[in-house]
mmCIF file of the N, C-alpha and C atoms, coordinates in Angstrom:
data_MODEL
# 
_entry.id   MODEL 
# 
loop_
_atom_site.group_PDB 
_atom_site.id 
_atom_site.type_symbol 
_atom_site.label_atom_id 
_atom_site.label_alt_id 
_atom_site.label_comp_id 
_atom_site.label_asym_id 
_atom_site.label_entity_id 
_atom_site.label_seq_id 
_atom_site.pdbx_PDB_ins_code 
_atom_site.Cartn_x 
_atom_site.Cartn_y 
_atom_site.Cartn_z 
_atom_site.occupancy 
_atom_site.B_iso_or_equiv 
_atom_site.pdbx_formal_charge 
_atom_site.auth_seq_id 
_atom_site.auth_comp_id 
_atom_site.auth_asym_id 
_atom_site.auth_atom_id 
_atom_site.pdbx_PDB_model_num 
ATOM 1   N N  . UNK A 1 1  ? -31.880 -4.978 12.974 1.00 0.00 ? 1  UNK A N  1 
ATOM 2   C CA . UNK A 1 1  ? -31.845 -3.624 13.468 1.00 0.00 ? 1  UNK A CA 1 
ATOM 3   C C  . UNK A 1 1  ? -30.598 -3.462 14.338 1.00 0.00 ? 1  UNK A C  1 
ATOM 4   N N  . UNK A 1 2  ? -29.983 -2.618 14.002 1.00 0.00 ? 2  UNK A N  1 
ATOM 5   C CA . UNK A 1 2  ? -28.565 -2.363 14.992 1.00 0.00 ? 2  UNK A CA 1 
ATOM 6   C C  . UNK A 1 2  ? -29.022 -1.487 16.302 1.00 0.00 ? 2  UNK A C  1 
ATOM 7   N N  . UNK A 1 3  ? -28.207 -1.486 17.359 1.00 0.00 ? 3  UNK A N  1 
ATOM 8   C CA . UNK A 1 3  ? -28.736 -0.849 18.376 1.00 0.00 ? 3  UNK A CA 1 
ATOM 9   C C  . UNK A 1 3  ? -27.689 0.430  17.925 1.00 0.00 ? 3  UNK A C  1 
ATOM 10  N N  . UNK A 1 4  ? -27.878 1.433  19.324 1.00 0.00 ? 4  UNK A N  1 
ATOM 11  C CA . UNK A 1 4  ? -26.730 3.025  19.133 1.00 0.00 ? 4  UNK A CA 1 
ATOM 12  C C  . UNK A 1 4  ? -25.670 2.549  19.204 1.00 0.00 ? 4  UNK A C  1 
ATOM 13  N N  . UNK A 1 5  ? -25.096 1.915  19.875 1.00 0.00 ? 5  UNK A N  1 
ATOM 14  C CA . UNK A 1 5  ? -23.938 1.116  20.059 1.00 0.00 ? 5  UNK A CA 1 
ATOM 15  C C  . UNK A 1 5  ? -23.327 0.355  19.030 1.00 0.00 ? 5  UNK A C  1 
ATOM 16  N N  . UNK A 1 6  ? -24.313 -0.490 18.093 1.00 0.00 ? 6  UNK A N  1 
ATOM 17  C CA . UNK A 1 6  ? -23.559 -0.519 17.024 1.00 0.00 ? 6  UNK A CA 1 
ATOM 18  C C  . UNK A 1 6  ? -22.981 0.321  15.425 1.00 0.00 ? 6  UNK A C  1 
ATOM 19  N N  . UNK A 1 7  ? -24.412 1.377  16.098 1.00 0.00 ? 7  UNK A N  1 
ATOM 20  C CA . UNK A 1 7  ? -24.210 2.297  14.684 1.00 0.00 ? 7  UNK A CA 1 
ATOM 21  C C  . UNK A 1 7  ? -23.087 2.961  14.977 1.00 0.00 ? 7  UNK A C  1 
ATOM 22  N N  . UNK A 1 8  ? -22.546 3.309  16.482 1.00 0.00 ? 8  UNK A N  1 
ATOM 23  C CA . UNK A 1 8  ? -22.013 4.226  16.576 1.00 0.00 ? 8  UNK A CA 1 
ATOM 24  C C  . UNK A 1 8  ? -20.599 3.519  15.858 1.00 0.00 ? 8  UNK A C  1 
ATOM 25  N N  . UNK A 1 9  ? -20.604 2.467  15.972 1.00 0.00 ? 9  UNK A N  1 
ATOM 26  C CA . UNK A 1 9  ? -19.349 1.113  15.912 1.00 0.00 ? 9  UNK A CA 1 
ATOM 27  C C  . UNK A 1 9  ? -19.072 1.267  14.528 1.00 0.00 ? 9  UNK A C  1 
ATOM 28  N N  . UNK A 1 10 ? -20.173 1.505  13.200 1.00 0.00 ? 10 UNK A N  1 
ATOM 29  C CA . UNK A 1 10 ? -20.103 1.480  12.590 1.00 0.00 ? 10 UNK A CA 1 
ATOM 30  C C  . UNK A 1 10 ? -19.901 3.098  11.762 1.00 0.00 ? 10 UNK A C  1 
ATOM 31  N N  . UNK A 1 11 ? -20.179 3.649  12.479 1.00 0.00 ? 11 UNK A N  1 
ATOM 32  C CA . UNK A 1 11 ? -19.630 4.799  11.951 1.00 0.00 ? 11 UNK A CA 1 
ATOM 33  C C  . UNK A 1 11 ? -17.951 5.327  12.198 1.00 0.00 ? 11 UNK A C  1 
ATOM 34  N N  . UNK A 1 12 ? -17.623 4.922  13.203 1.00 0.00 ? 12 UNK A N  1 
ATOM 35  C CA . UNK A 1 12 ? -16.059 4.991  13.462 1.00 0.00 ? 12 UNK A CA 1 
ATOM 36  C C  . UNK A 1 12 ? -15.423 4.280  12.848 1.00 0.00 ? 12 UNK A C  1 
ATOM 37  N N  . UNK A 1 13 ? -15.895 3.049  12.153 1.00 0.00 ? 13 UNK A N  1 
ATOM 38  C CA . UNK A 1 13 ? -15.224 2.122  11.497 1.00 0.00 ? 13 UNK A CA 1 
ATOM 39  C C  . UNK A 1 13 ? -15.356 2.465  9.561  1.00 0.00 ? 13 UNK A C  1 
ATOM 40  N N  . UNK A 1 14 ? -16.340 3.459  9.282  1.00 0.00 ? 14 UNK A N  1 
ATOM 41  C CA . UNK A 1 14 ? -16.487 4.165  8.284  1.00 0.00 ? 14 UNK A CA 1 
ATOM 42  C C  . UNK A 1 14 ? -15.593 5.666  8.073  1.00 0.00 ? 14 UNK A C  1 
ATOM 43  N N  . UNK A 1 15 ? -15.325 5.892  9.332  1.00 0.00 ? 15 UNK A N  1 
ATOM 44  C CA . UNK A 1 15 ? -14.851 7.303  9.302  1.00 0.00 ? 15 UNK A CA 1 
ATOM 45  C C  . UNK A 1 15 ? -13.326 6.652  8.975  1.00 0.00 ? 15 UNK A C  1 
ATOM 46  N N  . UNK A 1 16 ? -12.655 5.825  9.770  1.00 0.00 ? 16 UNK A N  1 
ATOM 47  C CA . UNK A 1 16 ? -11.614 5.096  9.350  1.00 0.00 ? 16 UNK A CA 1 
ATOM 48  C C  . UNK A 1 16 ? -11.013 4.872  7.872  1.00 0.00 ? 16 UNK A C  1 
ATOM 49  N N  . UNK A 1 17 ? -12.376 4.084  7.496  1.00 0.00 ? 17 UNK A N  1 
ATOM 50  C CA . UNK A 1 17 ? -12.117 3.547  5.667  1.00 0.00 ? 17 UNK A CA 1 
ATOM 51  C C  . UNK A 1 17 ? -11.748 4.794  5.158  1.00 0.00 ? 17 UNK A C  1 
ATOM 52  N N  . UNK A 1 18 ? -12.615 5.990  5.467  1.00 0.00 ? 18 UNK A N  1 
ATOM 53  C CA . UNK A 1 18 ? -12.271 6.809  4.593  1.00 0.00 ? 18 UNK A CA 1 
ATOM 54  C C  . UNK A 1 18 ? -11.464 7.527  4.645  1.00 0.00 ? 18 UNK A C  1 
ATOM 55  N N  . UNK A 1 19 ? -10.880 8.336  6.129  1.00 0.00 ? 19 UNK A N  1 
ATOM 56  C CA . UNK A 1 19 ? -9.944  8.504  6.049  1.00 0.00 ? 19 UNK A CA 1 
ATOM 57  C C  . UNK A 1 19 ? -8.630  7.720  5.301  1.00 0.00 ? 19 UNK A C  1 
ATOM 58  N N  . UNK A 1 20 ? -8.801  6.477  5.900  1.00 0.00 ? 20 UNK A N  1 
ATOM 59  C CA . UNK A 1 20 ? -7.494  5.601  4.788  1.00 0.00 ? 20 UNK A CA 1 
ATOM 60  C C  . UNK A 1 20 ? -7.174  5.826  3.512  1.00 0.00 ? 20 UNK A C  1 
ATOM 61  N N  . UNK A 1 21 ? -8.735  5.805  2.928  1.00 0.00 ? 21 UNK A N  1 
ATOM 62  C CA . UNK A 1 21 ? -8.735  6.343  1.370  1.00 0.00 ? 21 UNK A CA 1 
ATOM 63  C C  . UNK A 1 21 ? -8.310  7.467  1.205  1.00 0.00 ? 21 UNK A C  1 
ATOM 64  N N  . UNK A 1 22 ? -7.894  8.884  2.093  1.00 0.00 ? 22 UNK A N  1 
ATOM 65  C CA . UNK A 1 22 ? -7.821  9.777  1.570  1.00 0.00 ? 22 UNK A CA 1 
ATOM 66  C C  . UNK A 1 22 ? -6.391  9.975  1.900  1.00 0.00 ? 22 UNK A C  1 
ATOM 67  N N  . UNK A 1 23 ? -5.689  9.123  2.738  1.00 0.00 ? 23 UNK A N  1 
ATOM 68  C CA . UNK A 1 23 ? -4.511  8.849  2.723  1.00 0.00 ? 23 UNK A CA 1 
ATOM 69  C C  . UNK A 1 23 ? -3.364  8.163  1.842  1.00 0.00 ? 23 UNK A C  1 
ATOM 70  N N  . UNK A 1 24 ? -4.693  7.599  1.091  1.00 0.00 ? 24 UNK A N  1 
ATOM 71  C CA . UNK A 1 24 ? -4.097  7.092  -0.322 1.00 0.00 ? 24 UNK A CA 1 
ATOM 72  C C  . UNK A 1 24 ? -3.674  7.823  -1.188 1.00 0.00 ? 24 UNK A C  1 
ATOM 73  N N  . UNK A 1 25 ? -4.978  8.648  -1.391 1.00 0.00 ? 25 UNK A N  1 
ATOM 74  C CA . UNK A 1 25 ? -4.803  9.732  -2.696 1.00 0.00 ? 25 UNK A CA 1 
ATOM 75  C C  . UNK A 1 25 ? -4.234  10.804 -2.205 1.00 0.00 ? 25 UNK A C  1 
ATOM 76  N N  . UNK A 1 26 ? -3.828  11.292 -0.714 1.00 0.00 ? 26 UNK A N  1 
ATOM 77  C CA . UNK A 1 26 ? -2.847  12.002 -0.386 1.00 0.00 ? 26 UNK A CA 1 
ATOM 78  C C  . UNK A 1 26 ? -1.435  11.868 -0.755 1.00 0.00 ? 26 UNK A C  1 
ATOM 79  N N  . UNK A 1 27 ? -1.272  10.496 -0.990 1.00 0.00 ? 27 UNK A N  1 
ATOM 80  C CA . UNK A 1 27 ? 0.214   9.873  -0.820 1.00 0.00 ? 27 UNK A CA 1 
ATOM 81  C C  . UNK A 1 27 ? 0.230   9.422  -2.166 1.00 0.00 ? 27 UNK A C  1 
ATOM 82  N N  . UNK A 1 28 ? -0.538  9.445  -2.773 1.00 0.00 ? 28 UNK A N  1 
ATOM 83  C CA . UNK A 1 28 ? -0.281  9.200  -4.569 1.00 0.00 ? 28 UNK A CA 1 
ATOM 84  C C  . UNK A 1 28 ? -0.220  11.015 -5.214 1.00 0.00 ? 28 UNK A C  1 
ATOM 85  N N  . UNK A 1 29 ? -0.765  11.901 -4.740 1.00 0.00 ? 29 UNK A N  1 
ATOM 86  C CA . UNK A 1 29 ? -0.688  13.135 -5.111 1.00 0.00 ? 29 UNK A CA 1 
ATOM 87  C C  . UNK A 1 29 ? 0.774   13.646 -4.507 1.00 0.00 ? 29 UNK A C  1 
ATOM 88  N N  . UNK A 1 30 ? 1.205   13.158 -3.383 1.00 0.00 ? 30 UNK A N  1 
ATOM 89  C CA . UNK A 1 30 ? 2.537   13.520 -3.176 1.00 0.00 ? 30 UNK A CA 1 
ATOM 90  C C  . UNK A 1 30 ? 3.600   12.929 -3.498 1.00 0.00 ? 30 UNK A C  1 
ATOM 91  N N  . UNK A 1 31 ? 3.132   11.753 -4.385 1.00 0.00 ? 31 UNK A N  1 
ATOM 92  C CA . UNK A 1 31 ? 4.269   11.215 -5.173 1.00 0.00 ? 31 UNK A CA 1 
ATOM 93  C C  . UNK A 1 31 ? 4.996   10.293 -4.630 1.00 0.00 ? 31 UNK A C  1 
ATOM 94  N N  . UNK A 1 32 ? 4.374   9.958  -3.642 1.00 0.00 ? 32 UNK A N  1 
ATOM 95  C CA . UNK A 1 32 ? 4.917   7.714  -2.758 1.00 0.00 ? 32 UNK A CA 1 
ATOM 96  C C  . UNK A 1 32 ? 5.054   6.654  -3.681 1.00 0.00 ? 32 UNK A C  1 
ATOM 97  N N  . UNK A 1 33 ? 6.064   6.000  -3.623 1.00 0.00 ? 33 UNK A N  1 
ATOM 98  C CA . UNK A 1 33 ? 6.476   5.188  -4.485 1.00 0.00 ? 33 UNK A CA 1 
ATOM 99  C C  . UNK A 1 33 ? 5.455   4.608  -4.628 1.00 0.00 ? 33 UNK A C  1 
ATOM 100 N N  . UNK A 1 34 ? 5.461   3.671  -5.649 1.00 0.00 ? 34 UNK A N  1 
ATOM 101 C CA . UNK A 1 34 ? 4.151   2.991  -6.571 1.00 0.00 ? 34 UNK A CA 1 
ATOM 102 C C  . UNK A 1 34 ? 4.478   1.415  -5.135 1.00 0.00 ? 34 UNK A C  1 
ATOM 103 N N  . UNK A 1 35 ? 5.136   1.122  -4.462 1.00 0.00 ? 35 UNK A N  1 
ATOM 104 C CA . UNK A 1 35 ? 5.322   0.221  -3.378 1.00 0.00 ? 35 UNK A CA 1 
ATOM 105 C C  . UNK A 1 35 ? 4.552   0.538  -1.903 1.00 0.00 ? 35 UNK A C  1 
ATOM 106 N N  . UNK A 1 36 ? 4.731   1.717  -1.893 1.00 0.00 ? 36 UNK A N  1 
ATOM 107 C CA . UNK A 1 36 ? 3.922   2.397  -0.625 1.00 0.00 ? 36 UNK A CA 1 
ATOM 108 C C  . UNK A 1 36 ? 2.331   2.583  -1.004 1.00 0.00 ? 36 UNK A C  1 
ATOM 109 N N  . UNK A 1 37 ? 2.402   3.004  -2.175 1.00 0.00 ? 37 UNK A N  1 
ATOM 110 C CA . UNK A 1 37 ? 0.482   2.929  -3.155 1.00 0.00 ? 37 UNK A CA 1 
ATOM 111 C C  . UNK A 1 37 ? -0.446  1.514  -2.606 1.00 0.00 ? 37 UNK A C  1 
ATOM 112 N N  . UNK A 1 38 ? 0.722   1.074  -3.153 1.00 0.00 ? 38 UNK A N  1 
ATOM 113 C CA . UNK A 1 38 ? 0.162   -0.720 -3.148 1.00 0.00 ? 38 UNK A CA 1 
ATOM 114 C C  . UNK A 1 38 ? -0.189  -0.984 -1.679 1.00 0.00 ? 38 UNK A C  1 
ATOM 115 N N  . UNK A 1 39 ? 0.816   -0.267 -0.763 1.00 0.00 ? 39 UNK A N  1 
ATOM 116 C CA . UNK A 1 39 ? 0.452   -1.090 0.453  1.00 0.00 ? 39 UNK A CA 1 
ATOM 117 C C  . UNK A 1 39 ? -0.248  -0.467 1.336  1.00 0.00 ? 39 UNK A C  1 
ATOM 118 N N  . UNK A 1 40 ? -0.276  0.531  1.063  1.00 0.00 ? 40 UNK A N  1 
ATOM 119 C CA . UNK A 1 40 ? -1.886  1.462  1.466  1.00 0.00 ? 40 UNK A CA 1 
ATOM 120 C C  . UNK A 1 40 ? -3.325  1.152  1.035  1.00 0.00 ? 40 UNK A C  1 
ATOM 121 N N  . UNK A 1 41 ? -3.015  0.725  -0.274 1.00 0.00 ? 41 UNK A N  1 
ATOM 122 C CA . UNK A 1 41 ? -4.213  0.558  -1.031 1.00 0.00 ? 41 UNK A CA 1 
ATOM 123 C C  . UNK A 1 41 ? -4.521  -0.790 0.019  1.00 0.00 ? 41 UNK A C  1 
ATOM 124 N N  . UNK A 1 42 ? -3.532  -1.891 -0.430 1.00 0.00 ? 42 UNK A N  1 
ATOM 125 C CA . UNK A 1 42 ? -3.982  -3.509 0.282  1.00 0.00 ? 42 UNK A CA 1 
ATOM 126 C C  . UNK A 1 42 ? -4.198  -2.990 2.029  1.00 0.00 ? 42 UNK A C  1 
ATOM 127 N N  . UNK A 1 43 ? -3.691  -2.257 2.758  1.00 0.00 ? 43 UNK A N  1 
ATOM 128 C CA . UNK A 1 43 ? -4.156  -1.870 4.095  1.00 0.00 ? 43 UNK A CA 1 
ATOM 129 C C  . UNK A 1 43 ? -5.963  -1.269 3.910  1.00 0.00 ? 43 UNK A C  1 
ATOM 130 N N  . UNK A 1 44 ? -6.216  -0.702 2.789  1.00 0.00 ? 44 UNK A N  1 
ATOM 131 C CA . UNK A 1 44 ? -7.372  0.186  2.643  1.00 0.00 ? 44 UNK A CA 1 
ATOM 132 C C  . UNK A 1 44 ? -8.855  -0.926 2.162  1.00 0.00 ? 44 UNK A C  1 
ATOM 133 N N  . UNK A 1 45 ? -8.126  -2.160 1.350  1.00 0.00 ? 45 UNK A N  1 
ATOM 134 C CA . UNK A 1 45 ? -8.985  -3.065 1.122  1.00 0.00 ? 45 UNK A CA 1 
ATOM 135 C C  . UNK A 1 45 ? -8.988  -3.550 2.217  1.00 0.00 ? 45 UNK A C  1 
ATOM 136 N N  . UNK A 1 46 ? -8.004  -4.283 2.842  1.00 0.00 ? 46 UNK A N  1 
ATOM 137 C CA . UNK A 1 46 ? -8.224  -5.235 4.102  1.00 0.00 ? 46 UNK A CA 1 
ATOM 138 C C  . UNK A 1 46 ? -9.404  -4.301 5.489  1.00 0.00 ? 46 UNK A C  1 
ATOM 139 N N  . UNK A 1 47 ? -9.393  -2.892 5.088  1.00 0.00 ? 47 UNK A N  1 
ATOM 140 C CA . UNK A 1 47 ? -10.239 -2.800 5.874  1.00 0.00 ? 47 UNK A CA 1 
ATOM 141 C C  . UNK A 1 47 ? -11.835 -2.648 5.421  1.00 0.00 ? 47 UNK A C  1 
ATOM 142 N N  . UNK A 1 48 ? -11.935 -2.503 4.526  1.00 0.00 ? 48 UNK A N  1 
ATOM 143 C CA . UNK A 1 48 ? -13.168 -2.401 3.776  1.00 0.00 ? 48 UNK A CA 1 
ATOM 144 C C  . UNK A 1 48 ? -13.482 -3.913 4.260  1.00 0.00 ? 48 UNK A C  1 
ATOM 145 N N  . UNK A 1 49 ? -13.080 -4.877 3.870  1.00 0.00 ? 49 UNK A N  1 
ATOM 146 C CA . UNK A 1 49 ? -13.044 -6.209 3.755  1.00 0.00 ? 49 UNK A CA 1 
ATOM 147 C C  . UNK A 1 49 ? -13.852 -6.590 5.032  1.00 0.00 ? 49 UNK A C  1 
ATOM 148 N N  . UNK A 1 50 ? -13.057 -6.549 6.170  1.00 0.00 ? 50 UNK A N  1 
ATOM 149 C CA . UNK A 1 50 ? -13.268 -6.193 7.631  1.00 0.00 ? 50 UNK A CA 1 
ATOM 150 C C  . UNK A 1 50 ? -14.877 -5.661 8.086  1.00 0.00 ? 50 UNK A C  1 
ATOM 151 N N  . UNK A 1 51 ? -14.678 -4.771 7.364  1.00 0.00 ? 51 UNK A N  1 
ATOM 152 C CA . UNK A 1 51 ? -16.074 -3.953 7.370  1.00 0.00 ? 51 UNK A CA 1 
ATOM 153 C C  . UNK A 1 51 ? -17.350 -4.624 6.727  1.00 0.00 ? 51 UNK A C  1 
ATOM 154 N N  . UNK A 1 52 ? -17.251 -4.898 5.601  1.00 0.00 ? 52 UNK A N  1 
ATOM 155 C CA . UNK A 1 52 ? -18.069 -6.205 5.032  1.00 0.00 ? 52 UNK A CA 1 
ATOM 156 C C  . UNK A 1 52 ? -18.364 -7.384 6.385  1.00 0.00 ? 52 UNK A C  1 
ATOM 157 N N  . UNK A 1 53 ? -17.746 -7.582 6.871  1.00 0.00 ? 53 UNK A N  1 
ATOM 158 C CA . UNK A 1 53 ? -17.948 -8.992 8.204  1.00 0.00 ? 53 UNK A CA 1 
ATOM 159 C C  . UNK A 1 53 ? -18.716 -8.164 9.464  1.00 0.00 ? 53 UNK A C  1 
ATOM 160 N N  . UNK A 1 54 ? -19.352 -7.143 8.876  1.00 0.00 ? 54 UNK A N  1 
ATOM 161 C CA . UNK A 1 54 ? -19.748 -6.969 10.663 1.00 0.00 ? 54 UNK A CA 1 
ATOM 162 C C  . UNK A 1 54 ? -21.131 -7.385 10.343 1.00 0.00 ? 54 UNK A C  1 
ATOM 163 N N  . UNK A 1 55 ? -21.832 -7.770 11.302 1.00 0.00 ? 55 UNK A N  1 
ATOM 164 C CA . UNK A 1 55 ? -23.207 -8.645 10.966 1.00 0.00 ? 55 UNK A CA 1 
ATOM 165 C C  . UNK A 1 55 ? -23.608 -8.204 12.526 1.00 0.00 ? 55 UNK A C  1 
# 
């Protein structure tokens, strides 16, 4: 059971992922090199990733 404190932890850390993600497909709709894609995307996994480890 998480306490408020961690949900809250976990919701800022969700609001994050997704924003990132939508910074992706912002920056692939505006046409960022296929180098900047990549390294948004690998910034966007590494945080998902991150997110997976909270226990």
């Amino acid at each position: 059971m998480l306490s408020d404190t961690e949900i809250a932890t976990l919701q800022d850390r969700l609001f994050q992922l997704r924003c990132a993600a939508e910074d992706v497909v912002t920056a692939a709709e505006d046409g960022a090199s296929t180098d900047e894609i990549r390294r948004m995307a690998a910034e966007l996994a590494s945080a998902a990733h991150e997110l997976e480890q909270l226990r």
